[in-house]
N, CA, C and O atoms as CSV, one atom per row, in Angstrom:
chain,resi,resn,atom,element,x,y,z
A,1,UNK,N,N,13.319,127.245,147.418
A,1,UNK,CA,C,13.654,125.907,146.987
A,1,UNK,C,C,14.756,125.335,147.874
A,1,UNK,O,O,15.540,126.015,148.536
A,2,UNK,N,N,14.726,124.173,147.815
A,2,UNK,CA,C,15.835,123.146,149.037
A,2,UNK,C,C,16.794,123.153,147.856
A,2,UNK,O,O,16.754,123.336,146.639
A,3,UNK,N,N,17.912,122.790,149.061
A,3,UNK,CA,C,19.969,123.331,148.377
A,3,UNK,C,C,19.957,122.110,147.598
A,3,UNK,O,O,20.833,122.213,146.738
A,4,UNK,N,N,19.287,120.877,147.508
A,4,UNK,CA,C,19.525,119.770,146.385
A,4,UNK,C,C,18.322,119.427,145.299
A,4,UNK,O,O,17.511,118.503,145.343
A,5,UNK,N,N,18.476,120.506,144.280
A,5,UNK,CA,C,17.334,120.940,144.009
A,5,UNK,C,C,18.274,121.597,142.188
A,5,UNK,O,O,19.264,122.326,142.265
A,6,UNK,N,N,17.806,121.233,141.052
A,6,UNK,CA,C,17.966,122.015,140.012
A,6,UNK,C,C,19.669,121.737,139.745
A,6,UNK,O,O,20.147,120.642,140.042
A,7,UNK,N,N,20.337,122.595,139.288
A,7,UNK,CA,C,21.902,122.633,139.031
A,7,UNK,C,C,22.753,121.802,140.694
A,7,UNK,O,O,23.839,121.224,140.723
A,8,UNK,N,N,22.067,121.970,141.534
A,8,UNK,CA,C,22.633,121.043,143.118
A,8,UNK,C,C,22.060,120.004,143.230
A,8,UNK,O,O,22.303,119.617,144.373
A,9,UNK,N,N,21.291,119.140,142.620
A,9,UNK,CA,C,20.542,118.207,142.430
A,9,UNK,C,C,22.140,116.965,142.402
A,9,UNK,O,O,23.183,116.940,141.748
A,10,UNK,N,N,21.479,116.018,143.599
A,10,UNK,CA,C,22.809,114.970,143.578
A,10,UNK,C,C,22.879,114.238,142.447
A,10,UNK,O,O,21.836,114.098,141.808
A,11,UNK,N,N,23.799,113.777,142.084
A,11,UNK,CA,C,24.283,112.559,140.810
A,11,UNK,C,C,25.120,111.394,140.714
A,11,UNK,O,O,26.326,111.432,140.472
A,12,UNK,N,N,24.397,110.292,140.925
A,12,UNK,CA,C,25.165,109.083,140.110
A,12,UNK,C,C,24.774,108.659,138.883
A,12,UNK,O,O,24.162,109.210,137.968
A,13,UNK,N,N,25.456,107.070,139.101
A,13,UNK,CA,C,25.485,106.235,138.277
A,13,UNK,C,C,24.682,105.093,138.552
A,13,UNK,O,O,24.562,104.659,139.698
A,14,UNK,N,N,23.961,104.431,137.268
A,14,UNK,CA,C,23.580,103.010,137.592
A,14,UNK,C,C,24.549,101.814,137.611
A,14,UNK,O,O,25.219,101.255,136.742
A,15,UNK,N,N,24.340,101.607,139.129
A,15,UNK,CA,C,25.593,100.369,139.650
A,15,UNK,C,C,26.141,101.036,140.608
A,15,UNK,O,O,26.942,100.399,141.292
A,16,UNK,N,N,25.934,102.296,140.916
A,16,UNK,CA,C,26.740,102.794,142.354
A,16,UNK,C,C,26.013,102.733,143.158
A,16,UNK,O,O,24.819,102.853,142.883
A,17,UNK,N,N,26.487,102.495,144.648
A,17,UNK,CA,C,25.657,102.308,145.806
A,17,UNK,C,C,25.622,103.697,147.039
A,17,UNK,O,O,26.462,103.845,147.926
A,18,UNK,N,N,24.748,104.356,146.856
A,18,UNK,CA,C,24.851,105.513,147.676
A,18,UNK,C,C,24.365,105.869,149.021
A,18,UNK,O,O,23.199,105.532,149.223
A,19,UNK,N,N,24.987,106.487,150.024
A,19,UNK,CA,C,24.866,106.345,151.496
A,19,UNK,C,C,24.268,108.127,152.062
A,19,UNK,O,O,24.833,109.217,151.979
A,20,UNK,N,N,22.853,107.710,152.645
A,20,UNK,CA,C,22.637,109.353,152.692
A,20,UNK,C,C,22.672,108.667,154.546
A,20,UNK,O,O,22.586,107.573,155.104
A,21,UNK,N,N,22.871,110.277,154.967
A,21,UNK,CA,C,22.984,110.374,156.308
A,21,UNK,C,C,21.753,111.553,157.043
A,21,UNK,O,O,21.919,112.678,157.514
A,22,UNK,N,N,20.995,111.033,156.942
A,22,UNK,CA,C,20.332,111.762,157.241
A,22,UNK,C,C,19.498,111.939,158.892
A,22,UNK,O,O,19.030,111.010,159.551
A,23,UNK,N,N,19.505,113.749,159.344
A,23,UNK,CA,C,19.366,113.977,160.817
A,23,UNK,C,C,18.109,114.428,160.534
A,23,UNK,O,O,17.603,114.572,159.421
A,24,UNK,N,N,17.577,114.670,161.742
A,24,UNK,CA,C,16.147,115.751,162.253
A,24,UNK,C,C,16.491,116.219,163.569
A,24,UNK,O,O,16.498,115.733,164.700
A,25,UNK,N,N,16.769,117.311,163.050
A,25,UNK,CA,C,16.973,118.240,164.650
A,25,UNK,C,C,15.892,118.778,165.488
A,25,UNK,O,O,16.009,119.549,166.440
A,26,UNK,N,N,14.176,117.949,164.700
A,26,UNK,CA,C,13.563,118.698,165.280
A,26,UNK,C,C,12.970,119.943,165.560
A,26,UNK,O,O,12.955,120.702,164.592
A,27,UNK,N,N,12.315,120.517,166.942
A,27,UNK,CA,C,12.522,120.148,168.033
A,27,UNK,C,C,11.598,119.211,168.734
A,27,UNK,O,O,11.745,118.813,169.890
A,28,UNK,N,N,10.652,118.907,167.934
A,28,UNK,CA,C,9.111,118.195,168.783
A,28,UNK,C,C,9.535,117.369,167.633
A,28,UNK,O,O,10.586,116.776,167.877
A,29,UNK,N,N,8.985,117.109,166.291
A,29,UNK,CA,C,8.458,116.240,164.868
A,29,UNK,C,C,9.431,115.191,164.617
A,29,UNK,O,O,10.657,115.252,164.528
A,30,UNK,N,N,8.751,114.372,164.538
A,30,UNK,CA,C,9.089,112.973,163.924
A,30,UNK,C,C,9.678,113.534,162.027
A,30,UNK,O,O,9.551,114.720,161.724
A,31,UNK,N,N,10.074,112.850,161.325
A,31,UNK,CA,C,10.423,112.754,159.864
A,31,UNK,C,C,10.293,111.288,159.794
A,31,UNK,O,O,10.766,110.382,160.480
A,32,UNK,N,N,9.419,111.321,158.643
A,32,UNK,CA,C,9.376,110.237,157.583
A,32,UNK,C,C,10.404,109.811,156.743
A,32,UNK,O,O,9.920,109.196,155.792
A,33,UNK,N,N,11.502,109.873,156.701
A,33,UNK,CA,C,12.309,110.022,155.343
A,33,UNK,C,C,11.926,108.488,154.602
A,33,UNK,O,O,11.793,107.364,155.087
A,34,UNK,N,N,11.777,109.215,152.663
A,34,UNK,CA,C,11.283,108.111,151.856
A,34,UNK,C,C,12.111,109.064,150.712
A,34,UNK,O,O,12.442,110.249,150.751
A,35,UNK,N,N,12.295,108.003,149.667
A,35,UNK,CA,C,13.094,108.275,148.554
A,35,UNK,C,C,11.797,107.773,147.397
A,35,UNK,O,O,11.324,106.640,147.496
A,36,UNK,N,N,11.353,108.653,146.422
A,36,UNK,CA,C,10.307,108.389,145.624
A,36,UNK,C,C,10.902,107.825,144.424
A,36,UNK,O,O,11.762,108.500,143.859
A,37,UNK,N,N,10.578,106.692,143.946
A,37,UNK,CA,C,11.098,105.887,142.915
A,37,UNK,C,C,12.346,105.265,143.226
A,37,UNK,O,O,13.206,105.000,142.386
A,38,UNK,N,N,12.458,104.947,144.938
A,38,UNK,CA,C,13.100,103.546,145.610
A,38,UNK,C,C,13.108,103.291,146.386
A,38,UNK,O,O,12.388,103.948,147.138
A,39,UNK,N,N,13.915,102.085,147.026
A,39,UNK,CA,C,13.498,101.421,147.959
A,39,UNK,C,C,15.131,101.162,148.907
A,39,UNK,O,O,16.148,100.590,148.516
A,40,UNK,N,N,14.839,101.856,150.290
A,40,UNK,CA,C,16.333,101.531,150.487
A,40,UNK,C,C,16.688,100.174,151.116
A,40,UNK,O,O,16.107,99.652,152.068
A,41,UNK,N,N,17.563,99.768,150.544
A,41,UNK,CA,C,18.716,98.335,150.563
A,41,UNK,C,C,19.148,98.003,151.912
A,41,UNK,O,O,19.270,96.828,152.257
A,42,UNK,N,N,19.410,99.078,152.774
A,42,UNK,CA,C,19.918,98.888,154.038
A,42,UNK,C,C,19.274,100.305,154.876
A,42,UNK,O,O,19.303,101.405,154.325
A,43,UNK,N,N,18.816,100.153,155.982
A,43,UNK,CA,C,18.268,101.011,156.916
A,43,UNK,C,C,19.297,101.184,158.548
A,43,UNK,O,O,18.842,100.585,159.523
A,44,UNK,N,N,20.157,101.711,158.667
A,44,UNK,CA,C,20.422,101.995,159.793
A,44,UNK,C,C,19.517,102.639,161.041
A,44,UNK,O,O,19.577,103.859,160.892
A,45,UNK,N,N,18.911,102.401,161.910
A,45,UNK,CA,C,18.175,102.980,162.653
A,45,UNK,C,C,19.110,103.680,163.920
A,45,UNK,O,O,19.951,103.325,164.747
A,46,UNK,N,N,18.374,104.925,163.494
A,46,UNK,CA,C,19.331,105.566,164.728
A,46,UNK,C,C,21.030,106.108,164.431
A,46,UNK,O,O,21.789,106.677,165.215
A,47,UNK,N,N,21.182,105.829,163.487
A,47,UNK,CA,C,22.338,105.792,162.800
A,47,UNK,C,C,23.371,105.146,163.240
A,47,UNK,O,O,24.547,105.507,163.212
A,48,UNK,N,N,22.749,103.811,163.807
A,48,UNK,CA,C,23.715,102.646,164.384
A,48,UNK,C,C,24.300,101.568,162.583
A,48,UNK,O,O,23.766,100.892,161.705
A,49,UNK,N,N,25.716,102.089,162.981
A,49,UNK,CA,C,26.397,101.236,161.851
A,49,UNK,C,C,26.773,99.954,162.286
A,49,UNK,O,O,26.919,99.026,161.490
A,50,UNK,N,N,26.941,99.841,163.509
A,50,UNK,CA,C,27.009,98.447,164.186
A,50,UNK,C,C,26.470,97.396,163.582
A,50,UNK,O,O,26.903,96.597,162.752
A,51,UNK,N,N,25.272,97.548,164.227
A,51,UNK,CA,C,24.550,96.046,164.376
A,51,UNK,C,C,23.615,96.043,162.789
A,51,UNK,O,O,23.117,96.998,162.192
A,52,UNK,N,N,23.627,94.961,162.529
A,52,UNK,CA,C,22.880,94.550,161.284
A,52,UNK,C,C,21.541,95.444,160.988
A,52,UNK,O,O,20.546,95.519,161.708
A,53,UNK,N,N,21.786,96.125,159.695
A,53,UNK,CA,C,20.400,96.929,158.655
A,53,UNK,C,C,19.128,96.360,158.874
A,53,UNK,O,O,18.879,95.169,159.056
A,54,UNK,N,N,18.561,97.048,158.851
A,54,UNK,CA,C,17.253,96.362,158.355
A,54,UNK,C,C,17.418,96.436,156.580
A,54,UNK,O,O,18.384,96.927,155.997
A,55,UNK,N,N,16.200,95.807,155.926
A,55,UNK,CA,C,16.469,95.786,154.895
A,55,UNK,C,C,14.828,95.607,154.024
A,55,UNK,O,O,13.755,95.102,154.351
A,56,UNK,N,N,15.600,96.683,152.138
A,56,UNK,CA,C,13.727,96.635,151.579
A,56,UNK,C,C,12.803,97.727,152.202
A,56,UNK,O,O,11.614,97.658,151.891
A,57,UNK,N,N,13.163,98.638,152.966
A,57,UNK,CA,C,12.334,99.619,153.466
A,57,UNK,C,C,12.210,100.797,152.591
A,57,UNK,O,O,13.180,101.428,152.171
A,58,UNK,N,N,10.753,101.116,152.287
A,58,UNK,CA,C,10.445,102.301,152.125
A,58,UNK,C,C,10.591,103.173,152.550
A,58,UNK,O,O,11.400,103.720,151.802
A,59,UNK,N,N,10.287,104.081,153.636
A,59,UNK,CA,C,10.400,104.908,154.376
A,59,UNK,C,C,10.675,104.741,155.996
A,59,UNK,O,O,10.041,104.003,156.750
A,60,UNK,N,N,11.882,105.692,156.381
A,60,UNK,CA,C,11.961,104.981,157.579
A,60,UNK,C,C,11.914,106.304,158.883
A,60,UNK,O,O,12.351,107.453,158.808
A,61,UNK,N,N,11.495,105.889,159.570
A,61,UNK,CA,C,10.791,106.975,160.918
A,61,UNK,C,C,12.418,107.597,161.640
A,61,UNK,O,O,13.136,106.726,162.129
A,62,UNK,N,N,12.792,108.675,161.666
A,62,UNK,CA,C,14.236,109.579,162.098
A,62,UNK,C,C,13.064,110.220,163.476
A,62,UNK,O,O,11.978,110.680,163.123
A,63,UNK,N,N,13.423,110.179,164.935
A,63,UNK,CA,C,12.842,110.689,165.813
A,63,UNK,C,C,13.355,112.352,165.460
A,63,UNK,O,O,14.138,112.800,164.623
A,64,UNK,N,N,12.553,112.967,166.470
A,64,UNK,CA,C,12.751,114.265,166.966
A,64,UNK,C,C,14.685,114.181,167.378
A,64,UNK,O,O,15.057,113.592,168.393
A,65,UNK,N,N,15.329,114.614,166.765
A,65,UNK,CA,C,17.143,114.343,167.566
A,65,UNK,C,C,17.951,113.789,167.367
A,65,UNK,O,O,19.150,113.805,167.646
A,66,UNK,N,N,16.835,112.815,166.450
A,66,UNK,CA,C,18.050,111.940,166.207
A,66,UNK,C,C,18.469,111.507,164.727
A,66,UNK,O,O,18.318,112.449,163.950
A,67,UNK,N,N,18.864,110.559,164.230
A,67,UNK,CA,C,19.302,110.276,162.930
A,67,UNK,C,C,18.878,108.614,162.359
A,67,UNK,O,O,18.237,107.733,162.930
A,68,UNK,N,N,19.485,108.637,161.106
A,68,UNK,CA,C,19.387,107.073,160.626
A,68,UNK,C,C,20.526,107.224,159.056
A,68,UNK,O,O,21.124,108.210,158.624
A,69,UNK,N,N,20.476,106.216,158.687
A,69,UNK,CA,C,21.385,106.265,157.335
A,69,UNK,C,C,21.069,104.840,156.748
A,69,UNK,O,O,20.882,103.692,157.153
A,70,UNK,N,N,21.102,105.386,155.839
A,70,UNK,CA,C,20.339,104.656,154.816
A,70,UNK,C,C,21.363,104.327,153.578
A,70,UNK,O,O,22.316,105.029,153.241
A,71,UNK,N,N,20.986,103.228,153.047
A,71,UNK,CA,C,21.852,102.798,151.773
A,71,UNK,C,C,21.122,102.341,150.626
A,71,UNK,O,O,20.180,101.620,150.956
A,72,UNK,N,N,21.261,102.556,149.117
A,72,UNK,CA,C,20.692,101.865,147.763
A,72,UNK,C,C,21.611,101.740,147.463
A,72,UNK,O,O,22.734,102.135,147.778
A,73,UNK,N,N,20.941,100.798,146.400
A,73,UNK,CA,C,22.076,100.326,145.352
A,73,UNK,C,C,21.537,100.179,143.986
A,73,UNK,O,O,20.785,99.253,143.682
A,74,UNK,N,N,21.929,101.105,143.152
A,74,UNK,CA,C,20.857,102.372,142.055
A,74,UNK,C,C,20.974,101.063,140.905
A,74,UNK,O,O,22.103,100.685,140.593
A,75,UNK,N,N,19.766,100.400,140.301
A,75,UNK,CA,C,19.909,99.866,139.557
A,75,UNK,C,C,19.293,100.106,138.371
A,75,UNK,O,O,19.404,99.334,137.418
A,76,UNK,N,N,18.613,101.171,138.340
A,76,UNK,CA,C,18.081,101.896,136.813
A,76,UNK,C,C,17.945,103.291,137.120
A,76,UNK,O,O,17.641,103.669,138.252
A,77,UNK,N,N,18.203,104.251,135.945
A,77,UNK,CA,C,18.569,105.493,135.471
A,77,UNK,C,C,16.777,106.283,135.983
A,77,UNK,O,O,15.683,105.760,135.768
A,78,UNK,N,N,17.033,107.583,136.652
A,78,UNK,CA,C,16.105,108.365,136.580
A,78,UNK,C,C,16.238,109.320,137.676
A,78,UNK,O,O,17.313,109.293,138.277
A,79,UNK,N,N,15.307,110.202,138.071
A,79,UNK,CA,C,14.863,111.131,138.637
A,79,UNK,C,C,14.294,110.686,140.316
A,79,UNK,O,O,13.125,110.563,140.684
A,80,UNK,N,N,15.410,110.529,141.035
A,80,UNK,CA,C,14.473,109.980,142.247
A,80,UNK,C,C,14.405,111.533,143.723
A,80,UNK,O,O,15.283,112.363,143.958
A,81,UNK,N,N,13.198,111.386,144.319
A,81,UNK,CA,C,12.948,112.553,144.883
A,81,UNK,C,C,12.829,112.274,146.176
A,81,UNK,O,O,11.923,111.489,146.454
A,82,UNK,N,N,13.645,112.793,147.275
A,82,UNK,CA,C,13.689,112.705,148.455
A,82,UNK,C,C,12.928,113.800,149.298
A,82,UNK,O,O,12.951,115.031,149.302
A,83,UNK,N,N,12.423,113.092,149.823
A,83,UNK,CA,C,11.276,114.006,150.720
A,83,UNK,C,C,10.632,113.281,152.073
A,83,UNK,O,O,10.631,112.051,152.103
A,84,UNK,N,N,10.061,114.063,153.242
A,84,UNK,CA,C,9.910,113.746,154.530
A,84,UNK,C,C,8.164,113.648,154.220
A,84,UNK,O,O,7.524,114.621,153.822
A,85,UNK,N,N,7.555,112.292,154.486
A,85,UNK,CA,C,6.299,112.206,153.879
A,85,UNK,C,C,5.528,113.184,154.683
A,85,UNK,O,O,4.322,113.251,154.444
A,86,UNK,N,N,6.105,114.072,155.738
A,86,UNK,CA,C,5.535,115.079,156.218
A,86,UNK,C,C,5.322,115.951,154.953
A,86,UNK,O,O,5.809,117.052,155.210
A,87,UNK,N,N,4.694,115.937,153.422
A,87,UNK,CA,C,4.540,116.194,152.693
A,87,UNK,C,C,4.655,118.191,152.555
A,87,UNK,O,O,5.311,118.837,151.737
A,88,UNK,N,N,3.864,118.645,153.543
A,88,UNK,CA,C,3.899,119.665,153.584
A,88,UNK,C,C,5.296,120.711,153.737
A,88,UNK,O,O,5.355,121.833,153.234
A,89,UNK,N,N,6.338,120.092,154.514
A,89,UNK,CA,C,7.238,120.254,154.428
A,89,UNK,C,C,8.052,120.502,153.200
A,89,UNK,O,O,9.091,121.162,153.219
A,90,UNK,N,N,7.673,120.091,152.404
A,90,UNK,CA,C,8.340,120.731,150.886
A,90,UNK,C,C,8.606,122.172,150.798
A,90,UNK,O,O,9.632,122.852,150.811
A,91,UNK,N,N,7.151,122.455,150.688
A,91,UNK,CA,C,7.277,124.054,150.754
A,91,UNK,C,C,7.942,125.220,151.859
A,91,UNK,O,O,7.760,126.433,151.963
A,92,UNK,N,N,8.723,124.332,152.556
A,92,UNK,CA,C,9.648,124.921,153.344
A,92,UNK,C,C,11.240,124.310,152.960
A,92,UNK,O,O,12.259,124.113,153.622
A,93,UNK,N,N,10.880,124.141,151.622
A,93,UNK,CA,C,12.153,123.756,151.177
A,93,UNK,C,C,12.551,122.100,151.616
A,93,UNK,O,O,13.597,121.650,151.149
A,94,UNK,N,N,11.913,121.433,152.291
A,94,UNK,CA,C,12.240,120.028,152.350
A,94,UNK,C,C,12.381,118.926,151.529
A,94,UNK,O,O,11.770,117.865,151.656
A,95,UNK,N,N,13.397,119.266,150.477
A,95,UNK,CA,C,13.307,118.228,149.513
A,95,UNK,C,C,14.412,118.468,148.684
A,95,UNK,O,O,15.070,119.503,148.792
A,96,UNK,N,N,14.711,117.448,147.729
A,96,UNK,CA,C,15.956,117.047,147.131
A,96,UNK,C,C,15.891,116.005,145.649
A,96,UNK,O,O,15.034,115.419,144.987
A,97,UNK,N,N,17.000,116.160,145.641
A,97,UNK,CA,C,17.484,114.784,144.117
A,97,UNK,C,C,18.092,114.213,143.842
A,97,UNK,O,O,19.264,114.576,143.737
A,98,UNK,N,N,17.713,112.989,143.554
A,98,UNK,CA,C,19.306,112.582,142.767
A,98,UNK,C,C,19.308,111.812,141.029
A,98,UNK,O,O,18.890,110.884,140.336
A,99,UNK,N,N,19.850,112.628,141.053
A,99,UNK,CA,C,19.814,112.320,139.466
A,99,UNK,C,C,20.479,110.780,138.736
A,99,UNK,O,O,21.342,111.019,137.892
A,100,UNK,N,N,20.269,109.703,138.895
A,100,UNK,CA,C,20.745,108.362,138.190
A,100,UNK,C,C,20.897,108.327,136.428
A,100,UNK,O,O,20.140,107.951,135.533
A,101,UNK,N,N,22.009,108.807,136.447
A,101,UNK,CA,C,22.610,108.720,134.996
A,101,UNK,C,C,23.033,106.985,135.118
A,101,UNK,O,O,23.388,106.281,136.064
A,102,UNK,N,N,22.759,106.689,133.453
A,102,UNK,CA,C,23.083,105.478,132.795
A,102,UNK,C,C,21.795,104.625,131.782
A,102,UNK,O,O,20.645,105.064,131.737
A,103,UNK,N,N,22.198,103.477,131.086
A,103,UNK,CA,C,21.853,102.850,130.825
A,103,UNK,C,C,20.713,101.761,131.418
A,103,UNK,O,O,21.078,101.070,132.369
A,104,UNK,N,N,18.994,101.532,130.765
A,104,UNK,CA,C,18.157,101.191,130.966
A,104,UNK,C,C,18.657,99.399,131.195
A,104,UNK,O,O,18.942,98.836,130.138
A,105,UNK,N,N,18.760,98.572,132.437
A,105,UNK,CA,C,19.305,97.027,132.354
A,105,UNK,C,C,18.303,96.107,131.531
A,105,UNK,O,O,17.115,95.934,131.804
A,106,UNK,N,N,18.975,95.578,130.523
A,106,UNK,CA,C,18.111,94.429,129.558
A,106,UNK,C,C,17.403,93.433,130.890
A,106,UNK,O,O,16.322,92.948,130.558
A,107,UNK,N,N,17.754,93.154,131.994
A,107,UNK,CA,C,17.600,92.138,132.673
A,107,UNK,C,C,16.184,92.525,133.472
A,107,UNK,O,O,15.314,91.750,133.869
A,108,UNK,N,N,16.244,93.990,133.575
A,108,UNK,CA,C,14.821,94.660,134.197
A,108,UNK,C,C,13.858,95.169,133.234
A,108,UNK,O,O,12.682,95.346,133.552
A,109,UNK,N,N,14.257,95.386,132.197
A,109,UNK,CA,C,13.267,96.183,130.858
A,109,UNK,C,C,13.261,95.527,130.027
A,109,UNK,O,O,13.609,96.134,129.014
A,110,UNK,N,N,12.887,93.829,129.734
A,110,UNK,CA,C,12.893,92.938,129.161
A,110,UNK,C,C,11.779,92.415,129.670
A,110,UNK,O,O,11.241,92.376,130.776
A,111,UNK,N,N,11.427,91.774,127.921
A,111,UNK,CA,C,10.210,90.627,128.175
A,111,UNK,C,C,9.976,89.619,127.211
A,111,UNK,O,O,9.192,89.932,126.315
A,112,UNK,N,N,10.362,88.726,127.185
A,112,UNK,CA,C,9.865,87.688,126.156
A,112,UNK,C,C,8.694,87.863,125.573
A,112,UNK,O,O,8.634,87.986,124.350
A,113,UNK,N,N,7.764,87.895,126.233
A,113,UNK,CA,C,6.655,88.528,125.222
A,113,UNK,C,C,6.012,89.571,125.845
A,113,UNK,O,O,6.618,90.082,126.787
A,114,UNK,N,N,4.914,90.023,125.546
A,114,UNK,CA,C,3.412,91.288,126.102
A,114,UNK,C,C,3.173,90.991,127.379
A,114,UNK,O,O,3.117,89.809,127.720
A,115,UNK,N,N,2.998,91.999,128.274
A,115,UNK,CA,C,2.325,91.389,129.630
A,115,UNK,C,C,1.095,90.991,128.865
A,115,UNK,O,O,0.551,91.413,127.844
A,116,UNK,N,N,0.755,89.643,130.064
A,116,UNK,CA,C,-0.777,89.261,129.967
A,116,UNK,C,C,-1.310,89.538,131.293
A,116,UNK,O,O,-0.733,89.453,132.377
A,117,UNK,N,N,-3.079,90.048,130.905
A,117,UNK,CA,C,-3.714,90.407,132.136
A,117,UNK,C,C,-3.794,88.929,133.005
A,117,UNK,O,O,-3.652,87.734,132.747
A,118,UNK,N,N,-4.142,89.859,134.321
A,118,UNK,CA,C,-3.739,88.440,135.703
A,118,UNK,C,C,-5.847,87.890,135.405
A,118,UNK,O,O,-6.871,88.486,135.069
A,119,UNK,N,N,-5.475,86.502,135.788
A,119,UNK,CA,C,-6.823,85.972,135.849
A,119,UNK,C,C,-7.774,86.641,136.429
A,119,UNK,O,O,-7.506,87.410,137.352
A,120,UNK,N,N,-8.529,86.535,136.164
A,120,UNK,CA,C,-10.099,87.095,137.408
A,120,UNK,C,C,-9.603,88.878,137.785
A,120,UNK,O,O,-9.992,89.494,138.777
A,121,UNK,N,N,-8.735,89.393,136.778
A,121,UNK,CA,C,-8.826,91.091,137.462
A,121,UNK,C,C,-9.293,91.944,136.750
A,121,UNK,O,O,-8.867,92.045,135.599
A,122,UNK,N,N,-10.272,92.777,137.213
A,122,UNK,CA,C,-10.988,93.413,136.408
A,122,UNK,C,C,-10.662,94.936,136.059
A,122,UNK,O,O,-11.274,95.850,135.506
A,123,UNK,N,N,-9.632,94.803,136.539
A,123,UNK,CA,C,-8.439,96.532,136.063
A,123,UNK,C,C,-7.934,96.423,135.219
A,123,UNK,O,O,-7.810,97.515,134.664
A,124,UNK,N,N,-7.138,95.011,134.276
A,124,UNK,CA,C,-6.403,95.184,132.894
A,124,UNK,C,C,-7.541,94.150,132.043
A,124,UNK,O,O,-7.403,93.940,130.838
């Protein structure tokens, strides 16, 4: 099992904004890095803090060597799972957590009324 994983499993809060730094040393493979159940806020490419984020990215491409850093900004409570969509890589321990303690936001888990199905779709 990977070192952020179970009792090492990372932890915040909803409303904190957290900064992973993440490398690939490689020596040939690209990494996918993606965070499952979000979306990161700011994308450093290359792990240039300089010049302006990208921003809203799912998953973002770390070459063979090099790095990137990434930023959220945790706005509901849960279980989110970090992993290199090189999927297989898990089982060599490639993977992690972070645990989002807090309160569910009325402003996101609110609804005036029932969803209604969308016109013309034949899935709901």
């Amino acid at each position: 099992s990977g070192s952020l994983v179970g009792q090492k499993s990372l932890r915040a809060s909803v409303g904190d904004s957290v900064r992973f730094f993440i490398g690939n040393a490689g020596p040939n493979l690209v990494s996918s890095f993606h965070i499952i159940g979000g979306i990161f806020d700011r994308v450093f490419r290359e792990g240039d803090l300089i010049n302006t984020p990208a921003r809203s990215i799912q998953t973002t491409l770390i070459p063979s060597g090099g790095a990137a850093v990434v930023e959220m900004d945790l706005k509901v409570p849960g279980k989110l799972t970090l992993v290199d969509h090189s999927i297989w890589r898990i089982e060599k321990g490639c993977v992690g957590f972070l645990a989002v303690e807090g309160q569910n936001p009325d402003e996101i888990f609110w609804s005036e009324g029932p969803p209604k199905p969308c016109e013309g779709c034949s899935h709901h």
